[in-house]
C-alpha positions as CSV (number, residue, x, y, z in Angstrom):
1,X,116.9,126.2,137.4
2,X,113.5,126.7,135.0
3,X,111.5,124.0,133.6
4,X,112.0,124.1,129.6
5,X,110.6,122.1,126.7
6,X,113.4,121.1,124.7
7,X,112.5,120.8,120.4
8,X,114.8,118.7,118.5
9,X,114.4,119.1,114.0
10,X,114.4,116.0,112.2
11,X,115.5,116.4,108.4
12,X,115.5,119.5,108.6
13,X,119.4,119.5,109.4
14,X,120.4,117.8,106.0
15,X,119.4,121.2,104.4
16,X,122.5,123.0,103.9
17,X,122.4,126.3,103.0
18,X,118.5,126.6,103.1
19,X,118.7,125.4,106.4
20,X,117.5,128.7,108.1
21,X,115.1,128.8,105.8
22,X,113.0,125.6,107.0
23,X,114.3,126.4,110.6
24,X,112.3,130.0,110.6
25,X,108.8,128.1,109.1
26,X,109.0,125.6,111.5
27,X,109.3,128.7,114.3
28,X,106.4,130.2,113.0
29,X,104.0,127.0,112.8
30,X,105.6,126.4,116.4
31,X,104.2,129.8,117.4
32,X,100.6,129.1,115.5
33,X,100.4,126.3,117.4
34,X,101.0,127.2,120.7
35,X,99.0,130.5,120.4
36,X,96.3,129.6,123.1
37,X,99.1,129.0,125.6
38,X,102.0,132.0,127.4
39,X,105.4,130.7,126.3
40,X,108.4,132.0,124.9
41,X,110.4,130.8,122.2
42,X,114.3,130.7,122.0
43,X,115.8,129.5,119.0
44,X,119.3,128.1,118.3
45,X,121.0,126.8,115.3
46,X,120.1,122.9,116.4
47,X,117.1,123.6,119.0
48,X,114.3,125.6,120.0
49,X,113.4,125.9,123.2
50,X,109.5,126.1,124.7
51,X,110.0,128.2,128.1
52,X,108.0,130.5,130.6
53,X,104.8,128.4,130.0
54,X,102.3,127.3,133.0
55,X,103.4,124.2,134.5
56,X,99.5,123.2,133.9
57,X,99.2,122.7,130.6
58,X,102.5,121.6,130.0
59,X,101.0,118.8,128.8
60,X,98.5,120.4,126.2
61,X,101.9,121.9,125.0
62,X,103.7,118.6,124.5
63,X,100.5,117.3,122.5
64,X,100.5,120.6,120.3
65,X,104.2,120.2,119.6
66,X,104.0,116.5,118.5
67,X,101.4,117.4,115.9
68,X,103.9,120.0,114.3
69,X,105.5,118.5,111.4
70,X,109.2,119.0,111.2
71,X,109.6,118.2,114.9
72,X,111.7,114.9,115.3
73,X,111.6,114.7,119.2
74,X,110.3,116.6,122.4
75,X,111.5,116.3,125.6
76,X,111.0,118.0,128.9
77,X,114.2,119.4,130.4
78,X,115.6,120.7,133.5
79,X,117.5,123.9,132.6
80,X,120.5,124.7,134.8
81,X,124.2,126.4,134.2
82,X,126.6,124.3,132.3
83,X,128.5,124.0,136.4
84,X,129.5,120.7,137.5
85,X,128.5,120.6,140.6
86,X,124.8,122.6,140.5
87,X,124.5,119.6,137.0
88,X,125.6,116.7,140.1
89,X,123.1,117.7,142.4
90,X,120.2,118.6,140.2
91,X,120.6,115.3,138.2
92,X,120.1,113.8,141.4
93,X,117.7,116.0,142.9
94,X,115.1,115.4,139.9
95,X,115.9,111.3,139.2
96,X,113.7,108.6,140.4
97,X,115.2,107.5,144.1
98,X,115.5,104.0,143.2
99,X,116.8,101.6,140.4
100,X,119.4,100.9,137.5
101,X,120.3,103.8,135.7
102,X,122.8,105.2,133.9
103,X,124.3,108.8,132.9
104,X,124.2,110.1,129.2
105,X,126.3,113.3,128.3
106,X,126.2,115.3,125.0
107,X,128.7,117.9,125.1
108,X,127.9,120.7,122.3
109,X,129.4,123.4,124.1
110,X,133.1,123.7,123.0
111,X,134.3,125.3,125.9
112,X,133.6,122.7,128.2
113,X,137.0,120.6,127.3
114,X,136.0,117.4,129.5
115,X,134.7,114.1,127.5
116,X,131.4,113.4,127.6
117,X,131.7,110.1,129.0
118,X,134.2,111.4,131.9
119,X,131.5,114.1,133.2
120,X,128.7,111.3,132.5
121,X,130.9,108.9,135.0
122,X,131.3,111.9,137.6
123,X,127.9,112.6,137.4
124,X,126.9,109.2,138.0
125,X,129.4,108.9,140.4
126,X,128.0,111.7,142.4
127,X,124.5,110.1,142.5
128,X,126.0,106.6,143.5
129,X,127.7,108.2,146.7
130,X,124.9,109.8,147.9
131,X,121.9,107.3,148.1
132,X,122.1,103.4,148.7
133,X,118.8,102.8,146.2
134,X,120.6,103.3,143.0
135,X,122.8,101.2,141.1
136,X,124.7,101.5,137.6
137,X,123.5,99.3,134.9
138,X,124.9,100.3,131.1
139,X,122.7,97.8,129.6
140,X,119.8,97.0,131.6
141,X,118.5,100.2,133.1
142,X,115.4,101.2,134.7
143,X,115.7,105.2,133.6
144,X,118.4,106.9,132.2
145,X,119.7,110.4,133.1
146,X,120.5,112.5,129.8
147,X,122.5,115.8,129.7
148,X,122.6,118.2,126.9
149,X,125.4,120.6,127.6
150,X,124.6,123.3,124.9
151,X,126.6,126.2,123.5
152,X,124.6,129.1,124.9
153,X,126.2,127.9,128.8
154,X,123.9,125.9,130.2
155,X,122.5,121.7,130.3
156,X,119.0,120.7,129.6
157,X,118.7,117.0,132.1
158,X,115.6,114.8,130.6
159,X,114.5,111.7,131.5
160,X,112.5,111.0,128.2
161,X,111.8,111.4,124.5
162,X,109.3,111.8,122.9
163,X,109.0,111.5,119.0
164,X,107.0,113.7,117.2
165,X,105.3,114.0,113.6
166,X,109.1,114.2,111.7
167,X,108.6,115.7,107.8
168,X,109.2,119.2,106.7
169,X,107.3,122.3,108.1
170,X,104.1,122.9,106.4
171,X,104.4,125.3,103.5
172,X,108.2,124.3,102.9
173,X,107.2,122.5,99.9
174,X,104.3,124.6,98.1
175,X,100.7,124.5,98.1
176,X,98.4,121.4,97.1
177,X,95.0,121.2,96.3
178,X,93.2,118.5,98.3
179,X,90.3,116.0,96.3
180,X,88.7,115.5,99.7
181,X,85.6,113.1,100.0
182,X,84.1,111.3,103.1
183,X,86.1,108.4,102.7
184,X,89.0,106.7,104.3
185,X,91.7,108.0,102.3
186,X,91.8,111.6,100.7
187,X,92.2,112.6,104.4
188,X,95.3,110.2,104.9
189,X,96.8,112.0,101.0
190,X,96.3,115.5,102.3
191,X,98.3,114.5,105.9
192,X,101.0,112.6,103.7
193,X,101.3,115.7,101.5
194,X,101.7,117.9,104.7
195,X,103.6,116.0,106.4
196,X,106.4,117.0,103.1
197,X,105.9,120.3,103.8
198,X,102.9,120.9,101.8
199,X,100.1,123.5,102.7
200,X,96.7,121.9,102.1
201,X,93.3,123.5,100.7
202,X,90.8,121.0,99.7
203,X,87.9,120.6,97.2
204,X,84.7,119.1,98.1
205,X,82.3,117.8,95.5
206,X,78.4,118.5,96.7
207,X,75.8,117.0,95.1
208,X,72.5,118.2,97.4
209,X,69.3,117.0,97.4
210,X,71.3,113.7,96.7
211,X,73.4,113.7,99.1
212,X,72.7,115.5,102.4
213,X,74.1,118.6,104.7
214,X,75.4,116.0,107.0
215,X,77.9,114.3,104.3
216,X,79.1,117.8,103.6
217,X,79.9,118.0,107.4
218,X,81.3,115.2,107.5
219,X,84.5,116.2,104.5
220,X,84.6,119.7,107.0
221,X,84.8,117.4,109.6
222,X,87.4,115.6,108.3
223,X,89.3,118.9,107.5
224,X,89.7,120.0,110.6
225,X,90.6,117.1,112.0
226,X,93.8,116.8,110.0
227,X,94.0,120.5,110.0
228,X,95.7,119.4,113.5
229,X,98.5,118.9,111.7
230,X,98.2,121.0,108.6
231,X,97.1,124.4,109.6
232,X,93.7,126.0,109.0
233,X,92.4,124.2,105.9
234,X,90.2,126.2,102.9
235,X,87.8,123.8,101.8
236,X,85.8,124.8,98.3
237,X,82.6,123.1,97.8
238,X,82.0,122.7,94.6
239,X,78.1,122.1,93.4
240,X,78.2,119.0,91.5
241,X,74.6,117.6,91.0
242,X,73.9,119.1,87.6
243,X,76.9,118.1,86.2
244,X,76.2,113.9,87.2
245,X,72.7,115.3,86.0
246,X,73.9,116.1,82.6
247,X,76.9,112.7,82.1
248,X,73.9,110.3,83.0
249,X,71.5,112.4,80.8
250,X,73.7,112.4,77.9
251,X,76.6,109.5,78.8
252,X,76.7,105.8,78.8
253,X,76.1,104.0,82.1
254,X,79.7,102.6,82.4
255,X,81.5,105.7,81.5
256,X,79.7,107.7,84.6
257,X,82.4,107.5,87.1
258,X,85.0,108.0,84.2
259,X,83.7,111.6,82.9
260,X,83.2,112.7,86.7
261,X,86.7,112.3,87.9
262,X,87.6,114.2,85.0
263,X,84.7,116.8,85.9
264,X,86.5,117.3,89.3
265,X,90.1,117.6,88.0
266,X,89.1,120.5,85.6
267,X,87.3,121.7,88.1
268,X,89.8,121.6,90.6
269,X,92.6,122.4,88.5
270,X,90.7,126.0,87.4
271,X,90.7,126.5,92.0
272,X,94.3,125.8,92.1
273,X,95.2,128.2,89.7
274,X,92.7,131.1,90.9
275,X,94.6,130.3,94.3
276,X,98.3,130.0,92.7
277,X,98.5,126.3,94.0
278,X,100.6,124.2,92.0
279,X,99.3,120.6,92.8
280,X,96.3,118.4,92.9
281,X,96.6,115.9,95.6
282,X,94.4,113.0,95.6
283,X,93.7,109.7,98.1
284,X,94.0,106.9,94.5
285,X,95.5,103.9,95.6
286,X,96.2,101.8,92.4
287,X,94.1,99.1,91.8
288,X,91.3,99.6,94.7
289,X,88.6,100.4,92.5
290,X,87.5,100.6,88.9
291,X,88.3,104.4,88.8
292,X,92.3,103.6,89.8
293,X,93.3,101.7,87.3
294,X,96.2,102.4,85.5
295,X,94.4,103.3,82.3
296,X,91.7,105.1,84.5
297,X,94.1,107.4,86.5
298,X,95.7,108.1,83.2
299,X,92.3,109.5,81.5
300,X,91.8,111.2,84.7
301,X,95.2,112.7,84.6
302,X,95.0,113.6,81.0
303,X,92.6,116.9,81.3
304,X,95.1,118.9,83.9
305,X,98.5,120.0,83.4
306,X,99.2,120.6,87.1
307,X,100.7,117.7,88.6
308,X,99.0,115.1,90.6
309,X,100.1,113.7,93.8
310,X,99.3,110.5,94.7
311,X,100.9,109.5,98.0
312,X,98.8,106.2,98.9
313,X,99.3,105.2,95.4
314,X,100.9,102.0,96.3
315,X,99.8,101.3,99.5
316,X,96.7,98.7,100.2
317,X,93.8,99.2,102.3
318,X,95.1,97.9,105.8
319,X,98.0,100.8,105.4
320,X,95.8,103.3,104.4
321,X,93.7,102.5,107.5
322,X,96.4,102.1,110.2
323,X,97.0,105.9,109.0
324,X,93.7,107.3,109.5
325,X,93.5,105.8,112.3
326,X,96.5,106.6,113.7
327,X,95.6,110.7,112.7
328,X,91.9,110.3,114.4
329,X,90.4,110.5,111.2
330,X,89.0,106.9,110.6
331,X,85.7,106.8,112.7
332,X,84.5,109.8,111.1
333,X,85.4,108.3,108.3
334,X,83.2,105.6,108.2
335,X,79.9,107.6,109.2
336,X,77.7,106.6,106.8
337,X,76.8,109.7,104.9
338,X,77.6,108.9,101.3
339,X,79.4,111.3,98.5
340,X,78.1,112.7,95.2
341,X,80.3,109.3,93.9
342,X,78.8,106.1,95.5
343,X,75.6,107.9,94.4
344,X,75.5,107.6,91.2
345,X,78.1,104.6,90.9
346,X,76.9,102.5,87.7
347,X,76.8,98.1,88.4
348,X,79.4,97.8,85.9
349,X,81.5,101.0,85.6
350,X,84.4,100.9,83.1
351,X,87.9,99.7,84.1
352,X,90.2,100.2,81.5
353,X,88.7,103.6,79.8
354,X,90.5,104.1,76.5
355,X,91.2,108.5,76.7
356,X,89.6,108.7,72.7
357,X,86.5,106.6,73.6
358,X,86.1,109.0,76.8
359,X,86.8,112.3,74.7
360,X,84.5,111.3,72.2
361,X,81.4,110.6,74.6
362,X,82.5,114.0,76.3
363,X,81.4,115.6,73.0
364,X,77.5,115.2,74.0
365,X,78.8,117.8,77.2
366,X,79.0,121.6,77.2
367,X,81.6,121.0,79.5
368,X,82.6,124.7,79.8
369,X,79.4,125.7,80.5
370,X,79.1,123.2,83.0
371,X,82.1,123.6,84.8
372,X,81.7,128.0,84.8
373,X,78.6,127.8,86.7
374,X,79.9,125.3,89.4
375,X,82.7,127.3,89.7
376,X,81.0,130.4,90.1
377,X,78.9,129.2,92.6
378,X,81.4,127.4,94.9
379,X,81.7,128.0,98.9
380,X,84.4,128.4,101.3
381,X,84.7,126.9,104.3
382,X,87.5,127.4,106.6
383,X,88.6,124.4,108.6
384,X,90.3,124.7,112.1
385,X,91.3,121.5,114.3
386,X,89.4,122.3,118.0
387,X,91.7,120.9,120.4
């Protein structure tokens, strides 16, 4: 009898034939994320299984798990040989003393020839006739005893489950490149994006003296705490202050915010492809603000040919902040350290930006110029979550 946490996949079993292939990544961000702690790993075709780990942090383990995306559910198991009467006692022996209850029996193992239910009613019955403190309630329980009879010979007993992150392993589903600002939402794109199996890097837009060291460590910040879920994120920090320097030297006033977002998608389209990732990934929720209308994110859109994912794209602002707030990402968030954007915002900045009225006022740019020396001056920053 050994103590064992039991790992339950999520979608991950409606993969057919690539099945082992989604069922290997998830080992492996499994293993990254339990590397501070002694454990061993078992795999099986429709479980792993966390064992040999110090009863002391088991719960440090359970909180490292559920931050794994690709895990449905967790629970924590008694593991015992697949014999009747050593299941009988044990699911007594570990049960609360007292209550309504009842008995719960998955039989994977096809050796075993017994129904479920008829070893879930001996089981129960067992526990009845040997304590006066218990009753059987199908309906209206206080706990319930589960058994998971596996193929491998032996029965996991749990008393609880508890759900995890869901999704698809990180780096299932390609690599995206992150628009990350100190805002609410870029943070809540990149966890959407990961959470389908996408492994994250990220692009920062710096625009020093204007805005400060600490609004730079708040995006890294903000990396690392999604990075939780994600893996270590890359974040490139692009210089950005003499390009706004130039478009409100040589631009009109209401085109500003216009000419930057397409600034940063050629400049973050020219990262991905130095780093063979094949998507942008920005936080653009239609509507919000002048920059997301449809006619805006379609000038944006127009300078790239990489595709750009926009997973909050229809979500409103309540959503978006149950998210970050549910991924601890919200109150550092809303520090008030301000991008290279709200900077130089204009009163009245364009809404619906017509792509040959934008292209035309672009003309007064050397925009290759302009975009060669931020890139060769960008820095990388690697983000880890501290847990």
């Amino acid at each position: 009898m050994s103590r064992t946490i039991v790992v339950r996949y999520g979608e991950l079993f409606l993969k057919g034939a690539n099945r082992h292939f989604f069922q290997s990544l998830l080992q492996r961000n499994i293993e990254a994320a339990l590397k501070p702690f002694c454990h061993k790993i078992i795999k099986t075709q429709s479980r792993i299984y966390i064992e040999d780990f110090e009863l002391n942090v088991q719960d440090e383990i359970i909180n490292a798990l559920s931050c794994v995306f690709g895990i449905y559910s967790i629970s924590v198991a008694i593991k015992i040989p697949s014999k009747m009467q050593q299941l009988k006692e044990a699911c007594l022996a570990h049960s609360p003393k007292e209550g309504k209850f009842r008995v719960s029996v998955n039989r994977a193992d096809p050796k075993i020839s017994q129904r479920s239910m008829d070893i879930a009613a001996d089981i129960g019955a067992y526990m009845l006739a040997n304590t006066d403190k218990l009753k059987v309630d199908l309906f209206n329980f206080d706990f319930e005893v589960k058994v998971d009879m596996r193929e491998n010979g032996y029965s996991y007993i749990y008393f609880h489950d508890i759900l995890a992150q869901g999704g698809l392993p990180v780096g299932s589903s390609g690599k995206g490149l992150l628009l990350l600002s100190g805002g609410i939402d870029s943070p809540v794109a990149g966890w959407l994006m990961a959470k389908r199996g996408m492994r994250i890097s990220a692009v920062y837009f710096h625009s020093f003296p204007y805005t400060s060291e600490l609004a730079k460590q708040k995006v890294l910040d903000l990396a690392a705490l999604i990075s939780k879920y994600t893996l270590p994120i890359s974040v490139f920090i692009v210089p950005f202050t003499e390009i706004q320097q130039a478009i409100r030297t040589s631009c009109p006033a209401d085109y500003m915010i216009a000419i930057m977002r397409r600034f940063m998608v050629r400049i973050a389209e020219k990262i991905a492809k130095n780093q063979e990732i094949g998507a942008l990934i920005t936080g653009e929720s239609l509507g919000q603000v002048a920059s997301q209308t449809l006619e805006s994110l379609t000038s944006t859109g127009a300078v790239t040919n990489l595709p750009i994912f926009r997973p909050l794209i229809g979500m409103d602002k309540t959503e978006i902040i149950a998210l970050a707030k549910k991924i601890a990402t919200f109150e550092t968030s809303i520090l008030p350290y301000e991008d290279c954007c709200t900077i130089f915002v204009p009163k009245n900045p364009i809404i619906r930006p017509k792509i040959e009225v934008v292209e035309k006022i672009e003309q007064a740019l050397d925009i290759d110029a302009l975009i060669t020396n931020a890139i060769e001056n960008v820095e990388i920053e690697t983000c880890v979550h501290n847990c």
